[in-house]
N, C-alpha and C positions, 0 to 999 in steps of 0.2 A: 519406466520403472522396472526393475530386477524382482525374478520371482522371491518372494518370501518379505518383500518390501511392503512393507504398512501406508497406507493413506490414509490420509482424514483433509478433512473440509473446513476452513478458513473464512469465518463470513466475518466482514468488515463493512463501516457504510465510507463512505467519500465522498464532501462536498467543498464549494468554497460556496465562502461567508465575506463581508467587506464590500466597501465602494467602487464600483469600475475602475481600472487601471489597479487599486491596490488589494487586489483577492487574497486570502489565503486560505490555503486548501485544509479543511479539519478532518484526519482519520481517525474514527472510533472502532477499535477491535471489539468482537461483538460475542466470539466465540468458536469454538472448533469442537465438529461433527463430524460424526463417523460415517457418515452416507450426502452426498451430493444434495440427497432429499430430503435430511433432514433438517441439512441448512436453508433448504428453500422455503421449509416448513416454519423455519424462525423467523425469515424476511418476512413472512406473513403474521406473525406475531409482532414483530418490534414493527411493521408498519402499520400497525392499531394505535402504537405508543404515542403521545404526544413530541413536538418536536421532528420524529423520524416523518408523520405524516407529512410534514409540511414540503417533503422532496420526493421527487420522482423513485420509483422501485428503482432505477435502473443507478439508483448513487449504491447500491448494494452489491457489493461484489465478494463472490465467492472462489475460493485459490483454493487450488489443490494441493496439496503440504504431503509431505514423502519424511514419515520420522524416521528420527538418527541421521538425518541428511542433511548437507549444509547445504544452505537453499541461495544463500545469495553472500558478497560482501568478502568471498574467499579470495581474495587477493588484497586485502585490507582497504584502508579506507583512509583519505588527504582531509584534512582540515582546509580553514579559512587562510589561515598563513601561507599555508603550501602552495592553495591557488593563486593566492595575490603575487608568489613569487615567480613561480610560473607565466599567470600572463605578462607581469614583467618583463623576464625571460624573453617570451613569445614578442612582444610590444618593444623591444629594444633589437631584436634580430630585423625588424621592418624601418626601425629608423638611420638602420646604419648604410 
């Protein structure tokens, strides 16, 4: 982090849900805090909550977030098509 650069605190929970073999993973944003500790202070609150109790603390995860900053995705971003043409691509270089 560059002097005069702002932080703040990212708390998210993250779990999966669904039948073995077919998981999918549910992120719930939860909130952004000005101190490390405040967000710890919230995982203690939202794990009184109904549903949040029902998973371990440790599906709570807290990111450190730098504003005005582009944090991720700065090279853009391929869709569904892209990839299928790609491993294509890829899957026709091995058959020849």
């Amino acid at each position: 982090m560059k002097i005069g650069q702002k932080l703040v605190f990212k708390l998210s929970h993250i779990h999966e849900h669904g039948v073995k073999g077919n998981e999918d993973i549910e992120i719930k944003e939860l909130g952004i805090y000005s101190s490390h500790e405040n967000a710890a202070l919230a995982i203690e609150r939202y794990f009184l909550l109904p549903g949040f109790n029902r998973y371990p603390k440790d599906c709570f995860l807290i990111s450190e977030c730098v504003i005005d900053e582009d944090s991720g995705w700065t090279d853009g971003f391929i869709g569904s098509n892209e990839i299928v043409r790609d491993l294509e691509n890829i899957t026709s270089c091995f058959n020849d």
